[in-house]
Each structure stands twice: as structure tokens, then as C-alpha cells.
N, C-alpha and C positions, 0 to 999 in steps of 0.2 A: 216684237220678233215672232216671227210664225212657229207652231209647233214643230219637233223635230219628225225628222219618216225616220221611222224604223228601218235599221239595217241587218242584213245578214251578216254571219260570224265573218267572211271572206272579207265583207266591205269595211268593217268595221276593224278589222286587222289593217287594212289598206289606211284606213282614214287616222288610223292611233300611229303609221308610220312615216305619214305626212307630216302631223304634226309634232311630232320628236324630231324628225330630218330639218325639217323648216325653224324649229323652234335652236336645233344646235346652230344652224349655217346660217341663216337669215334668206336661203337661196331657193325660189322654186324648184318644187320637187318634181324630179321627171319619174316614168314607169322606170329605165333604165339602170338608176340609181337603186330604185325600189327593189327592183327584180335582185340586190345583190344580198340585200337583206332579206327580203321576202322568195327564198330559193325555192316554197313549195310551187309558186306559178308560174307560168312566164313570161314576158314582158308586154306580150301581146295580152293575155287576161288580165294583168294589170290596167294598163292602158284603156281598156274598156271599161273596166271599174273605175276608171277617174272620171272617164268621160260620165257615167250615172251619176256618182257622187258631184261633179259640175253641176248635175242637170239636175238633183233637189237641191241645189243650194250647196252643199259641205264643203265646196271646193270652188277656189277661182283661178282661171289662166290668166295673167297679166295681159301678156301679149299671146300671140298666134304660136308663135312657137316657144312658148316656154313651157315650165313645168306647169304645176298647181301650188296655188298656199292655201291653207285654212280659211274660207269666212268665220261670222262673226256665228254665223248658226253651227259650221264647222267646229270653231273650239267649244259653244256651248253643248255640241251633242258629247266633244270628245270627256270637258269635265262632269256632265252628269251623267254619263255611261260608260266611260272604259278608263276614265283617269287613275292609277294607283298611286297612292300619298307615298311621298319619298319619308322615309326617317331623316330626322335632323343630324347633319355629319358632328360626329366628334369635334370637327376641326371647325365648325361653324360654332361649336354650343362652348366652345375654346375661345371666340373670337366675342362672343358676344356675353358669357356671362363675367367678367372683370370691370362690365361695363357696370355691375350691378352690384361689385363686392362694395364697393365704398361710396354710398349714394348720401348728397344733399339733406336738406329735411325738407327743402321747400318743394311743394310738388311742382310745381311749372320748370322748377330745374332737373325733377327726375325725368318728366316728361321732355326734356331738349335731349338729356342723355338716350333716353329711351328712341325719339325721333331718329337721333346716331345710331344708336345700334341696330335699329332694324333697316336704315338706309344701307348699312353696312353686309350687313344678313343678307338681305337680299336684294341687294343689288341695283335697288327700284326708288324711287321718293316716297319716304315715308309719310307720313299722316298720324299723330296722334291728337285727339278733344282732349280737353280736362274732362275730369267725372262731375256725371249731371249737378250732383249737388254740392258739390264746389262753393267756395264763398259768401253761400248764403248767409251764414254767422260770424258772427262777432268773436274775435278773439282776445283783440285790444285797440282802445282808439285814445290819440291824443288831437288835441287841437292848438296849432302855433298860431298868434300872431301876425302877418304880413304888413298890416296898414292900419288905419283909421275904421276901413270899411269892409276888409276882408281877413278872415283866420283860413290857414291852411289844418285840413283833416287829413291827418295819416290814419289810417284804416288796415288793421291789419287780421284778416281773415283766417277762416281754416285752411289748413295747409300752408300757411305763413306767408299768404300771398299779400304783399303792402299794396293799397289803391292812396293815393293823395287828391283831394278837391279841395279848391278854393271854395271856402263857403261867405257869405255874405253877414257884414255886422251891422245890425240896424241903427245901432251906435258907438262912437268911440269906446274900446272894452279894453282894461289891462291884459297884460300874461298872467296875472294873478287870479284872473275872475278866470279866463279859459279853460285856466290846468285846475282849479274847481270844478269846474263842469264839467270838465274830463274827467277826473274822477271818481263825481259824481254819476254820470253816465257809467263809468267800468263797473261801477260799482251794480249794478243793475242790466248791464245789454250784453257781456257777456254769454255767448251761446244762445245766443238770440240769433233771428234771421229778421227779415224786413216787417214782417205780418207781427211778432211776439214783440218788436220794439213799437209798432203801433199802436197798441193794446197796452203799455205802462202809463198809470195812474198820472195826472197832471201833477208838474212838478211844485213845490211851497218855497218860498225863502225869497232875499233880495233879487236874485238874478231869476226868477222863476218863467218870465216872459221870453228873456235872452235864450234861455235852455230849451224851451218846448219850439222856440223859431227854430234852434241850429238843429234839436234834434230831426225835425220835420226835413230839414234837410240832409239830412245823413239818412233816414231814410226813402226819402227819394233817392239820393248816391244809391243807398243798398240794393234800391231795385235794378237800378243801372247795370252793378256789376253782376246781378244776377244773371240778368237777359244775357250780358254777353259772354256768358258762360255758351252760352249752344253759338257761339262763332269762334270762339277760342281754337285754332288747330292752328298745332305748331307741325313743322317739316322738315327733311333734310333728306339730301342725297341730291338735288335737280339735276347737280354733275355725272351724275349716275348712266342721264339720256345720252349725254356727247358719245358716248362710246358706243351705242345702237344704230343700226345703217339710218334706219326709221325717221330717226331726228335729225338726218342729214339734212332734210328739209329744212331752213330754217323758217318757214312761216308756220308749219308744225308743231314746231319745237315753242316760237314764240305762244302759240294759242295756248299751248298745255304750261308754261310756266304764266299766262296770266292767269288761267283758272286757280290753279297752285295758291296764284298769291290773293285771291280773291276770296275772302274764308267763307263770303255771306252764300256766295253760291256752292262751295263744298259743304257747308253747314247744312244749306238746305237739301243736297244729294244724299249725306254721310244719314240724316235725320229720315230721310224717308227710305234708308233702307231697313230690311229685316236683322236683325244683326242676333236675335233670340234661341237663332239655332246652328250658331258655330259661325264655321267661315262661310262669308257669302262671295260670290265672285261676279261682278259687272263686266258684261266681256262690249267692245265697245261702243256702238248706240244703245246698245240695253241703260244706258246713263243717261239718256236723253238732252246730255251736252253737245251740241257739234264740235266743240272745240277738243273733245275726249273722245272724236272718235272713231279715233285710231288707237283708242289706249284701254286698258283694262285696270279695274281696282280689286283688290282683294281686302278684306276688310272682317273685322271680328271685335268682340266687346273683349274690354277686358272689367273686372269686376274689383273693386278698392272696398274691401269688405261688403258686410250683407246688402248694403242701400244704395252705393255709389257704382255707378259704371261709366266706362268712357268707352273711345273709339278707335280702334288702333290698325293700320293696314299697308299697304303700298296699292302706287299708281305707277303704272309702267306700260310700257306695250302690250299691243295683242298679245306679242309673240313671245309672253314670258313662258318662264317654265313653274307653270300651275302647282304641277307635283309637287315641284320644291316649295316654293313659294309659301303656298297654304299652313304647312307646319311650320314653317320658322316664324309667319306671323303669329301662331300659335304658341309658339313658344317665347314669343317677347312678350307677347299679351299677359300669360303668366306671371310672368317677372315683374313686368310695369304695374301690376295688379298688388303683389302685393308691398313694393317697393310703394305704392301709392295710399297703399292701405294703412302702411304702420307709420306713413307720416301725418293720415288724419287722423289717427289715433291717440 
């Protein structure tokens, strides 16, 4: 996206009235409309001021005779120079913290509540990762039985997240020899990650072969569930769009609910953005999705004690309302934070 031109106070009043009019109504703005709200000019200085702000970019006419709406350079001059943050309404921080009085322990189910209440909040599809370091350890494992040739591993991690793999038995093995060797492992891999169950001492005793094969393979699993840690985003609200003119489109509508459901490529959006200094806002090719771009993300960390972070945000239209928006993510992000934080604790 090109650098923004500096505006003078005049235009810059014009262009912050555009985008509040357009952003309530969904309806190109004309000077007309403007001129009722903006009584120091009139209609004619208006009017000439759109046609400038058309002409760097800030403004587009649809048709010939319509009004103007925001481009994409338009909202980003309006959020990084004249946006003022709304405070979080009473009736919003009413609606959204009951969501948080009586939370789960398991974090994947704070974070679907959390996906809720910020779909809720603001009106938009939410977006929240699990926190980076998620699952790496070991909480407790057992090993059942299935056949001759395979025991099933339930795997149950930090944050009480259960993983199950089939693992493979090099020879017919009891229940008796398994829940040994489960034991034996708990006994030792606890609070362990993938790297520190590598590095335990070759195991002794009759099944010592048996155990050093399964564990080889549970930590392989561990690395598995590591990695997919940075695809993990859960969501909610899609229903959110139906009621924007925007997604009247339906093939619009279809592109943005396949990215949605596509984590690999929101993973790799969510991951290159800066997220280290608050709310960020991708207004829409700034995403370099074509499928998103007509839509805008707002997005911020939230922090699950000193080492863990995750990713928490809304995707919506252009033509959200910024102001709002930004704090209330801000304000679940909190919540989710520490609602996430005293379950890996």
C-alpha cells in the first residue's frame, strides 16, 4: 500500500465524516448529506474536497453519480491519524464477562467460549490460537490395548488438552505389560516436552526394548502435536456477515468463509503479523489474501502468564467500526489471558 498524503485539518474532518456516515449506513456518502453534519462549509467546498481526497486515493465513487466510500488507504489514514478509541460500553462488558464467571479448566474449551464472546462483542468472526507453548508437556499418559499389533496412546497435556494415537506393537503385548510401561513412563515424562523425553537414560528390565520403541514413538506424536499448535484457531460468529450489505454477494461471502475454515493459511497471516505492540489492524489487501479483500482483521496478543501467548482478534468488513472494535478485542484478550493462564497453572 503506498504512503499516505498528508491532509489538512478541513480534509481530514471531511474524511473522518465519511467514514463514520459510511461505516453507520453502508450508503455512499454524498457532500449533501455531509454538508448537515459539517455546517461550518458548504456543500460546494465539500464537494471539492471529495473530489481531492478521490484524487490521492482516500475516497472512491462507485458509480458517476454516487457519493464516496473509504478506500483501503482511506480507512488506513483514518485509523493511524484521526481514529479516537471508543470506551467499552457497560452493556457490552455486561454481555461479555458472565462468559468468564464460570470457565472450564480445559484451555481449548476457554478458548471456544472466548471465540463466543468476542463474536458476540463485536459483531465480527472471531479468531482465537491456542498459546504458543501449549502442549508441549507431558501431563499424563496411558497406553490401551486395541489388537495384537497396535496399543492406543491417550496423551493428556498441559492445559488438559487429551491427543490419542495408535501406536504400533512390534509383538503381541498384554494390558498388563502396557499399564507397566505407562507407569513407568509417568513415572519419568511428566513435565517433560518432546526434546527432555529424548534425552531420558535407556530404559533396563524385561520389556526394556518394548518401551524405548513406544516411547520413540510418542515422541514423535509430541512433536506432531507441537507443530500443530501454530494452526490451531478456533472461531465463531461467520453468521455475523449475513446481516452486512457486503456479503450479500455470495461469492464474497463464500471466499471469506473458506479462508475462515482454512487454518493453515490464517496461521500463516496471524504468524507474520506484529502483534508486540497492541492492537494491529489489516485493513484489506494490507493481507495479501485476495480472498480478504474486502475485509479487515483486527487482531492482538493475549498473554496466559509470563511465557505463553496466543492470538485473539475479529475478521470483518472494511467497513467495521474500528473505534469500537479495537477495545473490546482488547478487552476479551485480557480475560482470555488470564482465564488461560490459571488453567496452565
Amino acid at each position: 500500500m503506498q504512503h499516505p498524503v498528508p491532509l489538512d485539518q478541513r480534509k481530514q474532518q471531511i474524511l473522518k465524516a465519511v467514514v463514520a456516515d459510511y461505516t453507520r449506513t453502508g450508503v455512499p456518502v454524498g457532500s449533501a448529506s455531509l454538508a448537515v453534519h459539517l455546517a461550518t462549509w458548504s456543500s460546494a467546498t465539500i464537494r471539492n474536497e471529495l473530489a481531492t481526497l478521490s484524487e490521492v486515493g482516500y475516497l472512491i465513487q462507485p458509480h458517476t453519480s454516487a457519493g464516496r466510500v473509504p478506500s483501503d488507504l482511506g480507512y488506513r489514514y483514518y485509523v493511524d491519524f484521526l481514529m479516537d478509541e471508543e470506551d467499552v460500553p457497560q452493556a457490552v462488558r455486561r454481555q461479555v464477562d458472565p462468559f468468564f464467571a464460570m470457565l472450564p479448566t480445559g484451555v481449548e474449551d476457554i478458548l471456544e467460549i472466548a471465540a463466543t464472546a468476542l463474536a458476540q462483542a463485536a459483531d465480527a468472526v472471531s479468531l482465537v490460537t491456542a498459546p504458543r507453548a501449549l502442549g508441549v508437556r507431558v501431563k499424563h499418559l496411558d497406553l490401551v490395548k486395541l489388537n495384537d499389533v497396535q496399543a492406543l496412546l491417550v496423551l493428556v497435556l498441559e492445559g488438559n488438552l487429551v491427543r490419542q494415537q495408535a501406536l504400533r506393537l512390534t509383538s503381541p503385548t498384554d494390558q498388563s505389560v502396557l499399564s507397566g510401561i505407562a507407569a513407568g513412563l509417568n513415572a519419568v515424562v511428566v513435565g517433560l516436552n518432546a526434546a527432555g523425553m529424548s534425552r531420558l537414560p535407556e530404559s533396563i528390565g524385561d520389556h526394556a526394548a518394548l518401551e524405548r520403541d513406544l516411547l520413540t514413538q510418542i515422541i514423535a506424536f509430541m512433536t506432531v502435536c507441537d507443530a500443530q499448535q501454530d494452526t490451531l484457531i478456533l472461531h465463531d460468529g461467520v453468521r455475523n456477515l449475513l446481516h452486512q450489505p457486503e456479503f450479500g454477494d455470495v461469492e464474497l461471502l463464500q471466499q471469506v468463509i473458506e479462508v475462515v475454515e482454512e487454518e493453515r493459511m490464517l496461521a500463516a497471516l496471524i504468524s507474520a503479523a506484529d502483534l508486540d505492540h497492541g492492537i494491529q489492524i489489516m485493513i484489506g489487501r494490507e493481507s495479501g489474501m485476495a480472498g480478504l479483500s474486502r475485509c479487515s482483521l483486527v487482531l492482538t496478543t493475549y498473554r496466559a502468564g509470563a511465557e505463553r501467548r496466543g492470538t485473539i482478534g475479529v475478521l470483518g468488513s472494511t467497513r467495521m467500526a474500528y473505534a469500537q472494535v479495537g477495545p473490546r478485542v482488547r478487552y476479551v484478550a485480557q480475560r482470555v489471558g488470564r482465564a488461560v493462564g490459571r488453567a496452565l497453572s
